[in-house]
VEXLUMPA-821379 format. One line per field, with one value per residue (C-alpha): residue in three letters; x, y, z. Coordinates in nm, 2 decimals, always signed. Each point is the difference from the previous one (the first is absolute). Layout:
N
rest <- (ALA / ...)
u <- (X / ...)
v <- (Y / ...)
w <- (Z / ...)
***
This chain:
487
rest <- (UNK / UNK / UNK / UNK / UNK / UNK / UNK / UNK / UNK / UNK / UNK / UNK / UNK / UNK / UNK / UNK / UNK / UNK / UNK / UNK / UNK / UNK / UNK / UNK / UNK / UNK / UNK / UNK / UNK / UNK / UNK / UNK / UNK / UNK / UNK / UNK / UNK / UNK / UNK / UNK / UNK / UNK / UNK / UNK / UNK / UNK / UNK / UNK / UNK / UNK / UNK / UNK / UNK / UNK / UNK / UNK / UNK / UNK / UNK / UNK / UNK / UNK / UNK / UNK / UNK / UNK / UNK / UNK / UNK / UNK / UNK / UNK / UNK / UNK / UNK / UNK / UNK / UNK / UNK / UNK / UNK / UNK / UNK / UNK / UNK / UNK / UNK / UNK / UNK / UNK / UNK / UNK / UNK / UNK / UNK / UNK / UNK / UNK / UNK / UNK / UNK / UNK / UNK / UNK / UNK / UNK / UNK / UNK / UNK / UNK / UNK / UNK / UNK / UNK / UNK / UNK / UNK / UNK / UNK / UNK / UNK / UNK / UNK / UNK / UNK / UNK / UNK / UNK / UNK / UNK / UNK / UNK / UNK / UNK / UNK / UNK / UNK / UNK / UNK / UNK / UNK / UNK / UNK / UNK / UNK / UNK / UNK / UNK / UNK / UNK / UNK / UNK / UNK / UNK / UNK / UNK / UNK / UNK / UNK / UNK / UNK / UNK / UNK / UNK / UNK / UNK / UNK / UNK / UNK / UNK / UNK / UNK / UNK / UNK / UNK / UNK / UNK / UNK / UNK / UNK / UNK / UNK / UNK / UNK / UNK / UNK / UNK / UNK / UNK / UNK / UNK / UNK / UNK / UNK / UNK / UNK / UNK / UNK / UNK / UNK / UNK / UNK / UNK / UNK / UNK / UNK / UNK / UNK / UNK / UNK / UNK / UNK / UNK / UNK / UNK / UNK / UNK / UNK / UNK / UNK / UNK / UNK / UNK / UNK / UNK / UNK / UNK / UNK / UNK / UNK / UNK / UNK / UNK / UNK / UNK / UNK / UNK / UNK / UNK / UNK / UNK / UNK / UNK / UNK / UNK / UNK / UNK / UNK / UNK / UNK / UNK / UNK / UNK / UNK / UNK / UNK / UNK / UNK / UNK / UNK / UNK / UNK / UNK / UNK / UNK / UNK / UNK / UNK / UNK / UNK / UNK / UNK / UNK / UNK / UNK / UNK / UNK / UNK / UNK / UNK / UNK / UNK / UNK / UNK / UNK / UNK / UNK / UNK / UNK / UNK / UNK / UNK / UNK / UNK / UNK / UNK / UNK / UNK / UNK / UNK / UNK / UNK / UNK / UNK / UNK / UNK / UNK / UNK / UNK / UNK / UNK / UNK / UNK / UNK / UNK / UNK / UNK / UNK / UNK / UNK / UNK / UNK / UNK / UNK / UNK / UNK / UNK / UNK / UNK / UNK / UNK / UNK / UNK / UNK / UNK / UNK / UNK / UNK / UNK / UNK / UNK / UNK / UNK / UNK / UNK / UNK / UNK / UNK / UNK / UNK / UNK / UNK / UNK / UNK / UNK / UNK / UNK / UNK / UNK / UNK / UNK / UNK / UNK / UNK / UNK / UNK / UNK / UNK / UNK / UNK / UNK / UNK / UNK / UNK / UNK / UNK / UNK / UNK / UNK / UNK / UNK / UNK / UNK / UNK / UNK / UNK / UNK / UNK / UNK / UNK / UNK / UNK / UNK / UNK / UNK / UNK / UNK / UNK / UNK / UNK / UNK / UNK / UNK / UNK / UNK / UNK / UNK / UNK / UNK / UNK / UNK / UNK / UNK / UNK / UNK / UNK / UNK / UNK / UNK / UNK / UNK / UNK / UNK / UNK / UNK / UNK / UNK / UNK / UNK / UNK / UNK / UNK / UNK / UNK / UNK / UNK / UNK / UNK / UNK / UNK / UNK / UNK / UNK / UNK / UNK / UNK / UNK / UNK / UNK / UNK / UNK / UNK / UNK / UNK / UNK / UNK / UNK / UNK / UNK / UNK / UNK / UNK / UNK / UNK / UNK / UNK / UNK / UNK / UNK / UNK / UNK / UNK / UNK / UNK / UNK / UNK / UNK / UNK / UNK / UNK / UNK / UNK / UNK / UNK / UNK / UNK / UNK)
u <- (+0.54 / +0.04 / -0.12 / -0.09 / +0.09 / -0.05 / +0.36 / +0.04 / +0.19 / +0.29 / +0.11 / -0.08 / +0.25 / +0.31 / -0.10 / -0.04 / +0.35 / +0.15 / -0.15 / +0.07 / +0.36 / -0.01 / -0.05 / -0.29 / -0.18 / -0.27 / -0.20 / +0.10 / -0.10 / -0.27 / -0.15 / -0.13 / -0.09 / -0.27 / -0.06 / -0.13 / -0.24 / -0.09 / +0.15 / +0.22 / +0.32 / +0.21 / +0.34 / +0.10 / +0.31 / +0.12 / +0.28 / +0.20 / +0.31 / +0.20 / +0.25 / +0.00 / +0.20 / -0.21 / -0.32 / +0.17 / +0.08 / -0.32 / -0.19 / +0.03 / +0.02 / +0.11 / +0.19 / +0.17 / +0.10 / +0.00 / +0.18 / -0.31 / +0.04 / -0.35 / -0.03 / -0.28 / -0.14 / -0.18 / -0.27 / -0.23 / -0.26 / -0.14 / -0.18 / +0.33 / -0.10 / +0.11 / +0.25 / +0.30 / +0.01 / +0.23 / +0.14 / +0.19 / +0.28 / -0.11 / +0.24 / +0.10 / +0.07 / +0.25 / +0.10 / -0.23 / +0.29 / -0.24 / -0.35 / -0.07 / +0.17 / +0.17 / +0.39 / +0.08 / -0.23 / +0.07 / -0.23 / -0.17 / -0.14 / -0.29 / -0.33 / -0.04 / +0.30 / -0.13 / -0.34 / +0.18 / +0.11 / -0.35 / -0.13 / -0.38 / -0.12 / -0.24 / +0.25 / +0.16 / -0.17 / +0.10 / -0.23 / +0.13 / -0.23 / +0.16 / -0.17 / -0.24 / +0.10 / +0.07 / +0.29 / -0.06 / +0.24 / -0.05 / -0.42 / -0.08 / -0.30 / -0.18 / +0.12 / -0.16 / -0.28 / +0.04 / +0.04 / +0.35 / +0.28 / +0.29 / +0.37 / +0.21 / +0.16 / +0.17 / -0.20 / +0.31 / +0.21 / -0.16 / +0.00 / +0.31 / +0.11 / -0.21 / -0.16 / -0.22 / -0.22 / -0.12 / -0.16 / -0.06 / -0.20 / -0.26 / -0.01 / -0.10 / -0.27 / -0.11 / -0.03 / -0.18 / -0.16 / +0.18 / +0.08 / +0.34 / +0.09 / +0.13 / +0.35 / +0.01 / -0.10 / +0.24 / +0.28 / -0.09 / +0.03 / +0.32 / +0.12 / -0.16 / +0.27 / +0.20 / -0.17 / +0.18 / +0.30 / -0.23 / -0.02 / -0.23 / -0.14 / -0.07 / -0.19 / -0.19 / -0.07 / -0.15 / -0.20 / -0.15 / -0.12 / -0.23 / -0.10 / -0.11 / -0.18 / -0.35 / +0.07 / +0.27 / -0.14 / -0.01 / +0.38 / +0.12 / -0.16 / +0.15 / +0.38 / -0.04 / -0.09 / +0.28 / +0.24 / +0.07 / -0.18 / +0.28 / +0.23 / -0.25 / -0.13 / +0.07 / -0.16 / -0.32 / +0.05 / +0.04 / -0.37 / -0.14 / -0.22 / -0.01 / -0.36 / -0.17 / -0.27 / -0.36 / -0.07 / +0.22 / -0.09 / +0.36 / +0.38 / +0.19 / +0.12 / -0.31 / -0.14 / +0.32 / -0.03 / -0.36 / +0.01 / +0.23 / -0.19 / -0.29 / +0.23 / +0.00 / -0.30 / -0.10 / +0.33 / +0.14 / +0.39 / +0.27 / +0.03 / -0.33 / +0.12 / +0.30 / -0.10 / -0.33 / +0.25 / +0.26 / -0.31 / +0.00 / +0.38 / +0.09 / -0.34 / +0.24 / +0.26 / -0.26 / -0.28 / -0.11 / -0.23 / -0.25 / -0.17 / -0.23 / -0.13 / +0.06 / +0.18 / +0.29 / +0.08 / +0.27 / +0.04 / +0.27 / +0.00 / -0.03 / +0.29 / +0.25 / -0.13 / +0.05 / +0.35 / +0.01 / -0.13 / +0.30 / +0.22 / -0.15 / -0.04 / +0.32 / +0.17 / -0.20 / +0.16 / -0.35 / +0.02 / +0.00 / -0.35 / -0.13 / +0.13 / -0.11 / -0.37 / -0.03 / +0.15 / -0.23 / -0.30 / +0.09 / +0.09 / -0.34 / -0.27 / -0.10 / -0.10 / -0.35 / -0.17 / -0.32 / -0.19 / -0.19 / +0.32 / +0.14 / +0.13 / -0.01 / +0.38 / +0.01 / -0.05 / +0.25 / +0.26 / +0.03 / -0.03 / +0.29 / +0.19 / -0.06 / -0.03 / -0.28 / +0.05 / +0.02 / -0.30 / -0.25 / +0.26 / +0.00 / -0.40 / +0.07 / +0.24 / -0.28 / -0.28 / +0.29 / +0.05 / -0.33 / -0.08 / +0.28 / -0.17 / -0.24 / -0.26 / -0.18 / -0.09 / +0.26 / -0.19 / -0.21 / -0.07 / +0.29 / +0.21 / -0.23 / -0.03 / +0.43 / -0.06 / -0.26 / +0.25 / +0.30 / -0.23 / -0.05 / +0.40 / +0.06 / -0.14 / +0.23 / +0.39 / +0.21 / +0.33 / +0.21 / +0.01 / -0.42 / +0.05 / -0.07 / +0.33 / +0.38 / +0.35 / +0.04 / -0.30 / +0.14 / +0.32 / -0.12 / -0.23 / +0.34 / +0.04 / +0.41 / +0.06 / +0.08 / -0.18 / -0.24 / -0.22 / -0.03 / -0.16 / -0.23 / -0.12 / -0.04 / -0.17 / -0.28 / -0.02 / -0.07 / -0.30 / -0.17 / +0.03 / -0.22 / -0.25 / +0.07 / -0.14 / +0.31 / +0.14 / -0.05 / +0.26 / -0.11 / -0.01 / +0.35 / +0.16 / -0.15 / +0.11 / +0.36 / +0.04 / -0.14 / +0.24 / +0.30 / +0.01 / +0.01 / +0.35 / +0.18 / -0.07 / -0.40 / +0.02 / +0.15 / -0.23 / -0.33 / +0.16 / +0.06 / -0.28 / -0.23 / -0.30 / -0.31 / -0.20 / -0.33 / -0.30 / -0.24 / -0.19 / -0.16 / -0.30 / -0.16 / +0.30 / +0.03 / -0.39 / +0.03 / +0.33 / -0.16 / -0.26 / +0.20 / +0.15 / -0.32 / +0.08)
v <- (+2.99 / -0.19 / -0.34 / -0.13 / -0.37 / -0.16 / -0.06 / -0.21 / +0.25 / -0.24 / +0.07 / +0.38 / -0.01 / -0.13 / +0.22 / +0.34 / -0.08 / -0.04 / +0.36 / +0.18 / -0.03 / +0.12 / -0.33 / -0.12 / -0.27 / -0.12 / -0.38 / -0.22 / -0.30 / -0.28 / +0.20 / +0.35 / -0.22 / -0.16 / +0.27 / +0.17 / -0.33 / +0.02 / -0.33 / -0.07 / +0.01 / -0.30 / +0.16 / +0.38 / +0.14 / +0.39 / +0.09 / +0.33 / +0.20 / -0.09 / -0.27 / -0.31 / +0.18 / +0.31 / -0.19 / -0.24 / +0.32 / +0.11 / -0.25 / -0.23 / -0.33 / -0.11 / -0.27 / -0.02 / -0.30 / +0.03 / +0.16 / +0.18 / +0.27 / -0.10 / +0.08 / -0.17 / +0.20 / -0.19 / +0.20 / -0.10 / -0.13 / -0.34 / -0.02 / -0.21 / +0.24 / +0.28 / -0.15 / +0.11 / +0.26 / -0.03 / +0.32 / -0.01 / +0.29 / +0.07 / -0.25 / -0.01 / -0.42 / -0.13 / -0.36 / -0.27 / -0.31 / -0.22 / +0.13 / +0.06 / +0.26 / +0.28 / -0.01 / +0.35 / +0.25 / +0.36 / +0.26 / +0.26 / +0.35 / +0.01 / -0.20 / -0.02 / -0.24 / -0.24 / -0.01 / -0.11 / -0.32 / -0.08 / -0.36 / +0.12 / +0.31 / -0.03 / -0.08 / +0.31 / +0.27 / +0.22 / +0.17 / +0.30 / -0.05 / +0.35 / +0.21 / -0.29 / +0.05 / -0.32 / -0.03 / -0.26 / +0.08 / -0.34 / +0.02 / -0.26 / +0.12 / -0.01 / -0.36 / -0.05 / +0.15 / -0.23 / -0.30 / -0.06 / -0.11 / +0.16 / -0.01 / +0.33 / +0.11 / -0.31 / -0.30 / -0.23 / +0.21 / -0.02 / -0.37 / -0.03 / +0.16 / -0.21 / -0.31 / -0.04 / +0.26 / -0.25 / -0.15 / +0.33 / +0.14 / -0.32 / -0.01 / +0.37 / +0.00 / -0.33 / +0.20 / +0.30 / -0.18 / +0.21 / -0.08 / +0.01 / +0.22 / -0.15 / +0.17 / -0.15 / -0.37 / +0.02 / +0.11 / -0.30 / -0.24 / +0.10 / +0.00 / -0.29 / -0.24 / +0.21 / -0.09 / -0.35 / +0.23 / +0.13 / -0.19 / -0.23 / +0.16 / +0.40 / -0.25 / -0.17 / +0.31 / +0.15 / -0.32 / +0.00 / +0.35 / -0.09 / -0.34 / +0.23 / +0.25 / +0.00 / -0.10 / -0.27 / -0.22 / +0.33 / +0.06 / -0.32 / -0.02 / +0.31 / -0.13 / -0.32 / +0.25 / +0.23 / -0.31 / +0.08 / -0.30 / -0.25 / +0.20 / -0.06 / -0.34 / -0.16 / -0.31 / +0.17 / +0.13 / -0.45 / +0.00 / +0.25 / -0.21 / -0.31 / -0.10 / -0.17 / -0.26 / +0.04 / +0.18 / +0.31 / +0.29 / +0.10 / -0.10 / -0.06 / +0.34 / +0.23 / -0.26 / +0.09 / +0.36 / -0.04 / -0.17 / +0.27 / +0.29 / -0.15 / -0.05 / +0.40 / +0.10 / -0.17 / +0.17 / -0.33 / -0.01 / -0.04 / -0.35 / -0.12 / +0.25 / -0.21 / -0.34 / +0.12 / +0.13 / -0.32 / -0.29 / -0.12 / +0.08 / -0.39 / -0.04 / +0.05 / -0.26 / -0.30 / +0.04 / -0.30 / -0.10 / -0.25 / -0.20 / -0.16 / +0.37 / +0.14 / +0.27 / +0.12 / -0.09 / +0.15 / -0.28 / +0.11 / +0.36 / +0.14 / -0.24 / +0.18 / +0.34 / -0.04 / -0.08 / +0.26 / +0.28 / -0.03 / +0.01 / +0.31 / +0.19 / -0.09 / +0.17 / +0.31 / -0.02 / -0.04 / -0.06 / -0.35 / +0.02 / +0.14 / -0.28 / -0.27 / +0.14 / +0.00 / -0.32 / -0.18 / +0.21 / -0.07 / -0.38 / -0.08 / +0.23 / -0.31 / -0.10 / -0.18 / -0.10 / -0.18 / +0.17 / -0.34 / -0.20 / +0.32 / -0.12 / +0.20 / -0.21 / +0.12 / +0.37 / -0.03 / -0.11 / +0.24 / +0.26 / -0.17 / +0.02 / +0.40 / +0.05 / +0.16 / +0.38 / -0.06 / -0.23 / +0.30 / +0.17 / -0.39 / +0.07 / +0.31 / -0.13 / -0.25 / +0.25 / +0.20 / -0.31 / -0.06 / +0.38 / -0.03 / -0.27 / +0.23 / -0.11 / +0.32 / -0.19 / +0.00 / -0.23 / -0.26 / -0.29 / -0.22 / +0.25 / +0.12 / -0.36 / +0.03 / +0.34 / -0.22 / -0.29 / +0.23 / +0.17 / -0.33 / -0.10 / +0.31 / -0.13 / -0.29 / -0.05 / +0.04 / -0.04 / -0.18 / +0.36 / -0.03 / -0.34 / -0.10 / -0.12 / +0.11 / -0.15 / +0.11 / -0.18 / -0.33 / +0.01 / +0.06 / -0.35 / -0.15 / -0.01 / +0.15 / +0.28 / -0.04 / -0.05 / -0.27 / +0.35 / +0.17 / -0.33 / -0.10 / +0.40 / +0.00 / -0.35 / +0.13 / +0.28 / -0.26 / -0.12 / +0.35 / +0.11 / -0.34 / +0.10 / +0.30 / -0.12 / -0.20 / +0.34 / -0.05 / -0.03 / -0.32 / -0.22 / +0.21 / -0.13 / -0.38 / -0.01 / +0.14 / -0.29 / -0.22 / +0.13 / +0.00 / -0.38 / +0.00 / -0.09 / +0.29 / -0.12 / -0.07 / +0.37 / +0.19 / -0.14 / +0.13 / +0.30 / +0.13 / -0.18 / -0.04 / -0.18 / -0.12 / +0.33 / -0.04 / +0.25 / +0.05 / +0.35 / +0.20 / +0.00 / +0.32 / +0.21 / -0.07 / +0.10 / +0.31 / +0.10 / -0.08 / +0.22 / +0.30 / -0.07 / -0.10 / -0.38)
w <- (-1.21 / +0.36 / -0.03 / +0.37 / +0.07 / +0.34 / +0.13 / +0.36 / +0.27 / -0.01 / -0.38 / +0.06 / +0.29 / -0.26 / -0.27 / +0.24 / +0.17 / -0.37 / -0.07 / +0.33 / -0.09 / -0.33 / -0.22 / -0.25 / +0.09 / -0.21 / +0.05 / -0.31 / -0.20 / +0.11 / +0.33 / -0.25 / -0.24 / +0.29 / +0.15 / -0.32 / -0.08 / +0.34 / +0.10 / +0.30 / -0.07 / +0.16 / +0.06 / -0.02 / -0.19 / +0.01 / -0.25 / +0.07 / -0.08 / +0.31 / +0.00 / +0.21 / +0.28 / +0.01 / +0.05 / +0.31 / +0.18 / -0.04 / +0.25 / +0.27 / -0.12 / -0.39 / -0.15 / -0.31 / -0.16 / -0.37 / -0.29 / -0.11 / +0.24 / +0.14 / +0.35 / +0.27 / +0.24 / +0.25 / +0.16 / +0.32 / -0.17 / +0.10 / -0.36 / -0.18 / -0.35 / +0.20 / +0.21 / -0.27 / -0.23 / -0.26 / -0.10 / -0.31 / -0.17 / -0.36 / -0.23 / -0.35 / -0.06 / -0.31 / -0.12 / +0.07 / -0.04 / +0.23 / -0.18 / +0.40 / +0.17 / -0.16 / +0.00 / +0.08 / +0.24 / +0.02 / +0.19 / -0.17 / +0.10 / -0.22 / +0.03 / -0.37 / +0.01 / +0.24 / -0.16 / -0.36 / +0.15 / +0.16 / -0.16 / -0.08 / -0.05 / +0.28 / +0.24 / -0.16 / +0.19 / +0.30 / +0.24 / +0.20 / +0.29 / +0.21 / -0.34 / -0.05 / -0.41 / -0.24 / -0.20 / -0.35 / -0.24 / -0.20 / -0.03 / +0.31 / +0.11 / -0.36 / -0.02 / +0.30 / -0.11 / -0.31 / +0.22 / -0.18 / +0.11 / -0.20 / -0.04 / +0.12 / -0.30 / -0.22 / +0.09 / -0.11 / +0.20 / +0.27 / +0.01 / -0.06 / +0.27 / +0.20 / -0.15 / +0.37 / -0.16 / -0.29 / +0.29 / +0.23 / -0.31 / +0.00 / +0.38 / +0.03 / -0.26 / +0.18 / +0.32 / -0.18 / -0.24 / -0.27 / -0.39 / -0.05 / -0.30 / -0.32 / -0.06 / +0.34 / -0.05 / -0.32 / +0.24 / +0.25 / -0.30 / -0.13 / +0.36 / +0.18 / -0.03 / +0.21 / +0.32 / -0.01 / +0.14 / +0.26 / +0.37 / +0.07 / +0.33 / -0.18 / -0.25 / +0.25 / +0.18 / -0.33 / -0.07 / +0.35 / -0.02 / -0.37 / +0.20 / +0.28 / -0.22 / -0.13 / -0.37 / +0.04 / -0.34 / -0.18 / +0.09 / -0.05 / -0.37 / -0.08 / +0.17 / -0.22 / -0.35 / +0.13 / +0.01 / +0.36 / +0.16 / -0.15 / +0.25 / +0.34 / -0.05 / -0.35 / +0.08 / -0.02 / -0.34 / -0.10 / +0.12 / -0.27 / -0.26 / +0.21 / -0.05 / +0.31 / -0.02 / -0.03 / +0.34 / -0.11 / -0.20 / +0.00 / -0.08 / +0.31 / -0.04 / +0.00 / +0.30 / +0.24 / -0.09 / +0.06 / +0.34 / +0.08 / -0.03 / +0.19 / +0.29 / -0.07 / -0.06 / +0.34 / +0.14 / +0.14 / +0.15 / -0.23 / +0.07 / -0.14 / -0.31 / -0.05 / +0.02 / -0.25 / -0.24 / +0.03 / +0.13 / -0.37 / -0.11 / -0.03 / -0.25 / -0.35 / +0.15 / +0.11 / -0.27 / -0.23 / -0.21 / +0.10 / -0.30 / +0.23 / +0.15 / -0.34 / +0.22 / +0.14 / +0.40 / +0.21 / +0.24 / +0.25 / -0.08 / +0.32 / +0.13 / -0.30 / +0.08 / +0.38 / -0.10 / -0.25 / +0.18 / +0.29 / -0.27 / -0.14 / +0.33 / +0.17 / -0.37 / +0.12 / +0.34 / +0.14 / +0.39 / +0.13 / +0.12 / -0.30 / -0.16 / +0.15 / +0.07 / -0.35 / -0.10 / +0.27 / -0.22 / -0.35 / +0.14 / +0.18 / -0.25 / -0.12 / +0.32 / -0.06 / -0.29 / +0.09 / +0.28 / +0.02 / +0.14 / +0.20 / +0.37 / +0.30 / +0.03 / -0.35 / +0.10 / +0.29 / -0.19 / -0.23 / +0.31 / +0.09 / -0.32 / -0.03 / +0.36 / +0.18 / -0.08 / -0.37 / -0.06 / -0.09 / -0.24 / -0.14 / -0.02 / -0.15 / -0.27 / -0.09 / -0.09 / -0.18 / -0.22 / -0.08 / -0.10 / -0.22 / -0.13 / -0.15 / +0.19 / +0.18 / +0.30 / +0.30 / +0.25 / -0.13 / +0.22 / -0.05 / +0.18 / +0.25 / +0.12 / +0.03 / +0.23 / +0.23 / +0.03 / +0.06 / +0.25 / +0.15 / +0.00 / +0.18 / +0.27 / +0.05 / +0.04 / -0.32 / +0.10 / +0.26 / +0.20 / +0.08 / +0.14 / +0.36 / +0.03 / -0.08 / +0.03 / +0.34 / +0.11 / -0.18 / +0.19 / +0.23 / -0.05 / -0.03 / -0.39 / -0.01 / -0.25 / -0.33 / -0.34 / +0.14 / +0.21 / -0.34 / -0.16 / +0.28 / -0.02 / -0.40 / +0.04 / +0.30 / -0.22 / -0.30 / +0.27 / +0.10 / -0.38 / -0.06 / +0.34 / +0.21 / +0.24 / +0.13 / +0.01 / +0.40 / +0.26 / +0.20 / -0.39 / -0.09 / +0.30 / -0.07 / -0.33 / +0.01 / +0.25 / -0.23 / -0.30 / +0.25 / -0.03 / -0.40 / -0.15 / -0.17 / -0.37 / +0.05 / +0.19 / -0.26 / -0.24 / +0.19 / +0.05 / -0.35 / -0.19 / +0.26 / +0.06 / -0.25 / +0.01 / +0.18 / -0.03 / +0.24 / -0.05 / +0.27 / -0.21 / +0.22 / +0.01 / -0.37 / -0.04 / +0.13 / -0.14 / -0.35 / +0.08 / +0.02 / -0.34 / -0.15 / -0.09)
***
């Protein structure tokens, strides 16, 4: 029976070349598997009897750089899915020293063969789109069906060929929203230590991908049963049954996992997922008891996670950005505490500290904390009063780069160059943070003059602690911007 799925022209191309000179060529693994849930598949993979040389000579443009036999085609597409087609011979794999890669590759004729060595048995089916027919020797399509995600043959010996698929397996059925089958989860147990020989960076990528889906806390629950989340982030695992105080309905635990999947369900970027799953990571380390609150405090916790969370990401071999994003996150998510003695200074500082384009996702990482409180309500006044003032900030100069004046300018007021420009900057910048309003070019230039004359000691000191903070509200800007937040 011919089974119709929607294939892009530039797949269709490969696999038509492959057959016009005699060869099979069937689409394999993740791309049927979407196709047949009606999902888009993100990369596209065509398996076939030729070998690596047979398929190069075949088009255009190819490179082969792997002892796989896997071959990229690279197409004219402009969508990057379809830019490269990787075209692979059918392989029989042996010896698994590394629990990784296999130690010996050799080519195979049949399809059957390839198909054994396939992870998951919905990743294990072929599609012949020239006779449109399916080919599932290892019952894919009923697990899909059955929403399960299932070992090929031996679950242990699958994973021990590669332990990346204790991981794979939870990050797929994250994806799908899938069950993962229980001679399966028995297999990931027995095998889940063997990801410690795995590199950091396949880890990471695998742990981004279940961040990124839409059932992250679901996942990452099922990782830490499995015994797999000791082997991604073990500090998490020191926060399970660490009771919070009074405001919490959950350990510190279930509250990360909680704040994380809000970041999901309101499909925020994966750096407001991080720093909700880590914001709370240095709780377990800085709790105490407090016999005068009869409760427990944390004081400092967001100080320990900050420094715990670069620790954790740059072990994943998370870029440099990443990681300081969600340091300056997880640092400053404490950032106010009584709306009644909130600063517009205040408000500009910690713009400062997290940097203009991050200040919403620091917003954002707020109302994930207090849903994973358990309280229902994301936006109760408190913080709508923080989005008018932030609103407000915006409006003024929040780092030495918005002011009316640079080091050029001062040299060229006669101050010579060296540290003492920096300090006069950061100390004017100390100024407009207190009143914007001096933020002007005529006051700048007046002032610098002014700071010129101060001795290099008194300097340095007013330029990194600044000045007594001053505040003095633009009470009908404020009005209206409270307005639009309802505060």
């Amino acid at each position: 029976m011919k089974t119709a799925l929607t294939v892009p022209t530039e797949v269709l191309h490969v696999a038509e070349a492959l057959s016009a000179k005699g060869f099979e060529a069937y689409l394999i693994g993740g791309c049927v598997r979407d196709l047949i849930l009606g999902r888009e598949p993100k990369d596209w993979d065509i398996t076939t009897n030729a070998n690596p040389e047979e398929i190069q000579a075949l088009f255009p443009e190819t490179f082969y750089e792997n002892t796989y036999g896997t071959v990229g085609v690279v197409t004219e597409s402009t969508d990057p899915r379809l830019k490269v087609i990787e075209v692979t011979p059918y392989r029989i794999e042996s010896g698994y020293s590394n629990a990784r890669h296999p130690d010996e590759v050799k080519f195979s004729d049949t399809l059957s063969d390839d198909l054994k060595r396939r992870d998951f048995t919905v990743n294990a089916i072929a599609y012949d789109p020239k006779e449109g027919k399916i080919i599932d020797e290892h019952g894919g399509q009923e697990d899909l069906k059955r929403k399960i995600i299932k070992a090929v043959g031996d679950p242990e010996e699958r994973f021990q060929e590669d332990a990346l698929r204790t991981l794979r397996a939870i990050r797929i059925a994250a994806e799908l929203d899938f069950a993962i089958d229980t001679a399966t989860m028995a297999g990931i147990v027995k095998n889940a230590a063997q990801l410690a020989k795995i590199s950091r960076e396949r880890v990471r990528d695998e742990f981004v991908r279940i961040l990124e889906s839409d059932t992250p806390m679901q996942a990452l629950y099922i990782a830490q049963k499995l015994g797999v989340l000791k082997y991604i982030i073990p500090e998490l695992e020191d926060a399970i049954g660490v009771d919070q105080n009074q405001a919490h309905s959950f350990d510190v635990f279930e509250h990360l996992l909680r704040s994380l999947q809000h970041a999901a369900d309101k499909k925020w970027p994966l750096i407001v997922r991080l720093a909700a799953l880590l914001h709370d990571i240095g709780k377990p380390a800085s709790r105490r008891w407090s016999d005068e609150k009869k409760d427990w405090t944390f004081h400092g916790h967001e100080v320990i996670g900050a420094k715990m969370a670069k620790k954790i990401l740059r072990d994943l071999k998370f870029s440099n950005e990443i990681v300081d994003d969600v340091v300056k996150l997880i640092r400053w998510h404490m950032f106010f505490s009584d709306p009644d003695q909130v600063t517009l200074s205040a408000v500009r500082r910690i713009i400062t500290n997290v940097r203009k384009e991050r200040i919403q996702d620091l917003l954002n990482l707020r109302i994930c904390d207090r849903i994973g409180t358990g309280r229902p309500k994301e936006q109760p006044f408190r913080l709508r009063k923080y989005m008018s003032m932030v609103d407000e900030a915006l409006r003024d100069p929040i780092s030495v780069g918005m002011l009316k004046i640079d080091g050029t300018s001062l040299m060229a007021l006669g101050e010579r160059p060296g540290p003492r420009i920096g300090w006069i900057l950061h100390a004017l910048l100390e100024e407009v943070l207190d009143d914007a309003s001096k933020n002007a070019q005529d006051y700048m230039e007046k002032r610098s003059q002014e700071l010129m004359q101060v001795p290099d000691a008194e300097l340095k000191k007013m330029g990194e602690k600044g000045k007594d903070r001053r505040e003095e509200e633009d009470e009908a800007a404020v009005e209206e911007l409270r307005k639009k937040h309802h505060v």
